[in-house]
N, C-alpha and C positions, 0 to 999 in steps of 0.2 A: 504494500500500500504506500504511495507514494505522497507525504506529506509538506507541502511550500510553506502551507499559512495553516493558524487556526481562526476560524471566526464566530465570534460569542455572541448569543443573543442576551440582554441585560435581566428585563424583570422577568424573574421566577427560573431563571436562571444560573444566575451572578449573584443577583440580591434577592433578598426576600423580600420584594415589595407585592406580588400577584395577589394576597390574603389580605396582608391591609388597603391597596387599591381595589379591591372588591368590595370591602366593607366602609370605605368612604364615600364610593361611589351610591351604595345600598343605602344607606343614611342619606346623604342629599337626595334621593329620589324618593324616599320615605316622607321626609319632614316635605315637599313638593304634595307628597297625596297620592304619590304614584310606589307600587310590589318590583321591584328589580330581583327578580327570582332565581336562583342559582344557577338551573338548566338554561335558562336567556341569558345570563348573563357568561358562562362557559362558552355558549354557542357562537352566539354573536359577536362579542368583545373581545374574549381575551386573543392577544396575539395581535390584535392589530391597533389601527395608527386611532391618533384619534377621531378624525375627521371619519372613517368609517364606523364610529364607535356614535359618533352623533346619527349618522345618518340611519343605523338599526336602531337608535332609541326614538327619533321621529317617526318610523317605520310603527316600529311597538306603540306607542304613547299618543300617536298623531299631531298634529297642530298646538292642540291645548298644552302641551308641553315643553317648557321654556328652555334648550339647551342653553341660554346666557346666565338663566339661574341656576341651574344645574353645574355647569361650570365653576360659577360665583362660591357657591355651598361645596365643589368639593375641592375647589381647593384649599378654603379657609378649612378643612379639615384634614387635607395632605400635608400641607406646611406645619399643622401641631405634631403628625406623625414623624415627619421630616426633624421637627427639632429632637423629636424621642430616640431618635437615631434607628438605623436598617440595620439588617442583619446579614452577611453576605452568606452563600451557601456551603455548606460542609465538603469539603478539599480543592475550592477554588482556590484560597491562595498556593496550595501546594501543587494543584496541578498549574498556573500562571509562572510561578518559579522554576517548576521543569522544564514548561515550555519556555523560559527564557533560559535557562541554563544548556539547552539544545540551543539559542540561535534560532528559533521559528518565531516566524513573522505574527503576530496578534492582532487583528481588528474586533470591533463592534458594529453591529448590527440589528439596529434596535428603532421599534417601532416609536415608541418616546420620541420626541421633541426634543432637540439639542439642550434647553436651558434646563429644562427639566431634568433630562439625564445626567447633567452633568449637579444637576442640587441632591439626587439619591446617589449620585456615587462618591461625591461628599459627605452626604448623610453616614454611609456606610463604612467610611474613611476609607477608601480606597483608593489608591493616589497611584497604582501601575500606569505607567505610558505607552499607550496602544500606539501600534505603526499606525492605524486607520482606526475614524472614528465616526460612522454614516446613521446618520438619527432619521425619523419617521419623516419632519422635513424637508431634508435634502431630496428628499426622491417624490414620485408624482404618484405610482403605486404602491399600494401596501400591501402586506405579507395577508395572505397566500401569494399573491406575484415576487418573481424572483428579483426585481429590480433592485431593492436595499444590497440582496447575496451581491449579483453581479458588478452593483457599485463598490462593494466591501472590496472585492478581491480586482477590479482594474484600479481602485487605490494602492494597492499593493503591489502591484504589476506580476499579480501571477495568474495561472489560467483555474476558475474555480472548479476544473474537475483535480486539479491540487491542490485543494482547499478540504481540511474535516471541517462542519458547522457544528455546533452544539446548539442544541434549540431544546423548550420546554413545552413549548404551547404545538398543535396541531396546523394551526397556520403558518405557524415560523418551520415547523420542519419540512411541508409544502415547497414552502419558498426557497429554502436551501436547499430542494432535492433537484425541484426545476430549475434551478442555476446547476445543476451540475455537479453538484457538492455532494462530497460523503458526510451522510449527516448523521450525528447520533443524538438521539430525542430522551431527554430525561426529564417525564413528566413532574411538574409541579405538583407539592401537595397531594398525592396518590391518585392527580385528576386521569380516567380513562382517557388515552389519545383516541380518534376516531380510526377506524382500520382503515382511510386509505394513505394516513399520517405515518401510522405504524407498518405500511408496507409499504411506503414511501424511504423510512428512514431507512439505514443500511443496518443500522442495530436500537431495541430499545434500553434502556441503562434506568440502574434505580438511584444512583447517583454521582457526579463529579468524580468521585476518588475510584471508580471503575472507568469512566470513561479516562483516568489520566492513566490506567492500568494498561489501557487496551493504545493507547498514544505512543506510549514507552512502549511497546511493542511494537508498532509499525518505524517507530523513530529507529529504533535498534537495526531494522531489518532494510531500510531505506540505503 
């Protein structure tokens, strides 16, 4: 297996933000008068950008329902989380260390909004320096389309079928298989991937410190 880059997908991934952005987002749509229900909110949201995340809760909620309030309400409840501080995932920093002690190239690829990702990866004290760093903004599609992969890895100038992705959500491992990418999907939170995510990825992983198992193995053998 032939390894140039890795490239990370951030929340529920990296950090543990997937649990408390669900539950901020639930609260603002509660105190609104509107059920943000786990199964809708799985389905529809997680993994992707925000602008598609407005555009399924218009879909759900119709008209009557304010996304500039909705906004308004969660972020004054993500910036109290934000000062609480984030948690990042169990053997990310140790697999980020391998990979930099190998010399492999590191991006991010993350449906988040640049200011935003870059305020939970402060949250999280996380101060690594990624070669590449493509936020939900910079690109016009969002995951499931491979456009964020494809921009991650010509920042990098390698080709993404020599790229592994690490993805959590079923739209992010989508998006990294259609770029080309060997992707290994390590479900957030025990959430089921849908089977065509889970036949999409090249392997599914129950967390970071196997996939940095199975890395070190294709790195050894490269």
């Amino acid at each position: 297996m032939r390894v140039d880059a890795v490239v990370f997908d951030m929340d529920g991934l990296m950090i543990d933000t997937e649990a408390p952005v669900q539950a901020c987002c639930q609260m603002a749509a509660s105190e609104m008068g509107f059920t943000l229900d786990d199964e809708f909110y799985v389905d529809a949201l997680v993994g992707r950008g925000w602008d598609d995340c407005y555009e399924a809760l218009s879909a759900r909620f119709g008209p009557v329902f304010s996304i500039s309030e909705f906004v308004r309400r969660f972020n004054d409840k993500w910036k109290l989380h934000l000062r609480a501080g984030i948690e990042v995932k169990p053997g990310l920093r140790e697999l980020l260390a391998m990979l930099r002690s190998r010399c492999v190239p590191i991006a991010v690829a993350t449906s988040t909004d640049s200011d935003e990702a870059k305020a939970s990866l402060a949250s999280a004290r996380l101060t690594e320096t990624f070669n590449a760093f493509v936020t939900g903004d910079q690109v016009k599609c969002g995951k499931p389309d491979p456009e964020i992969y494809l921009t991650a890895a010509a920042c990098l100038g390698v080709s993404p079928r020599a790229c592994v992705a690490l993805e959590d959500s079923s739209p992010g491992a989508l998006a990294a298989s259609r770029a080309g990418m060997t992707t290994l999907l390590i479900p957030d939170g025990g959430r089921t991937p849908t089977a065509e995510a889970s036949q999409a990825a090249f392997r599914v992983l129950p967390s970071l410190r196997e996939a940095r198992q199975l890395l070190e193995e294709w790195l050894n053998t490269c």
